[in-house]
N, C-alpha and C positions, 0 to 999 in steps of 0.2 A: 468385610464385604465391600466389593465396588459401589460406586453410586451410579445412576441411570444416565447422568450426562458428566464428561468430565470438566475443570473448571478451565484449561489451558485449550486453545485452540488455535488452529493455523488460520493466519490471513494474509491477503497478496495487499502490498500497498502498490499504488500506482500513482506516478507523476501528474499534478495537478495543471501545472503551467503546459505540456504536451498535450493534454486533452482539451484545453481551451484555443491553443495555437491550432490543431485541428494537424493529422500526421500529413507531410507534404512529400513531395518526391524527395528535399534535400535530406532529411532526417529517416533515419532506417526504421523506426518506431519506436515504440511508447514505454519508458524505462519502468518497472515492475521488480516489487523486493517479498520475497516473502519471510514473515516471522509469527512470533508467536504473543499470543495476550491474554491475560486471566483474566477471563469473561464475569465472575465475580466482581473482581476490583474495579474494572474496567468497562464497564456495558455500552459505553457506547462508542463512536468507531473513531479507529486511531489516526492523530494526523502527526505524520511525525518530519522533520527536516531531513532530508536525506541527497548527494549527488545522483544528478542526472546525467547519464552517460552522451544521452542524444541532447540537453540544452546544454551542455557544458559547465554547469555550474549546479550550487545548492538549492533545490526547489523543496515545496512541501508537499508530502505522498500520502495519498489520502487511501484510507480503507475500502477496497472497494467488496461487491457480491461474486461469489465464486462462482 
């Protein structure tokens, strides 16, 4: 039998250092990844290292609300 909620779930991460810079004309917006996290193992929200297309470089992409 299934269970009522399942334990894997989709989340968008999105570039931390772009939303403090604030988006400007130079930068085309706000670099966004989506994956997946066992809500079980993992309850609270994910901040993981990832490249930023629009800062050029490695920033950390935090979980955001869908």
């Amino acid at each position: 039998m299934a269970k009522g909620k399942d334990a894997r779930v989709r989340v968008i991460l999105e570039c931390t250092s772009c939303i403090q810079n604030g988006v400007n004309k130079e930068s085309p917006g706000i670099s966004r990844y989506i994956t997946q996290k066992n809500r079980h193992n993992r309850p609270s929200r994910l901040d993981l290292r990832k490249f930023c297309r629009y800062c050029h470089k490695h920033t950390i992409h935090g979980e955001i609300k869908k």
